[in-house]
N, C-alpha and C positions, 0 to 999 in steps of 0.2 A: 776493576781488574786488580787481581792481587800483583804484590811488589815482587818480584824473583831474587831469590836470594845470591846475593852477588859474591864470589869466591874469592875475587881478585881483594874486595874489599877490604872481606875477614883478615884476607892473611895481613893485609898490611897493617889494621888493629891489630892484630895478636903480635905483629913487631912491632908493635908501638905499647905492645908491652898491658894491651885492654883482656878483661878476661873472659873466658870460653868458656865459664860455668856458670851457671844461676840462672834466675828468674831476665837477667839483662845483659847478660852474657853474648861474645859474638855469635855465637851456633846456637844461641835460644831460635833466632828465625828459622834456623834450617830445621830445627827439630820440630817445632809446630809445621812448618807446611810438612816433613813426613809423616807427622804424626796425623795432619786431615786428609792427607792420600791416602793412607791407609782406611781410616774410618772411612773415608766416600768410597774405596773398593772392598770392601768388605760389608755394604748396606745392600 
């Protein structure tokens, strides 16, 4: 089962000051699962 991307999470990394861009970034997750919704609704 894939992991859900947890929002409450992010935000509290990004107060704690982690960052929102790159390869390990806190929204790298969210951007990979939208980016395989897409590819699986678009097949």
């Amino acid at each position: 089962m894939k992991q859900q991307f947890n929002m409450d999470e992010a935000f509290e990394l990004i107060k704690q000051g982690a960052r929102i861009d790159g390869k390990d970034g806190v929204l790298a997750p969210l951007i990979k699962q939208l980016t395989e919704l897409d590819e699986a609704l678009n097949i």
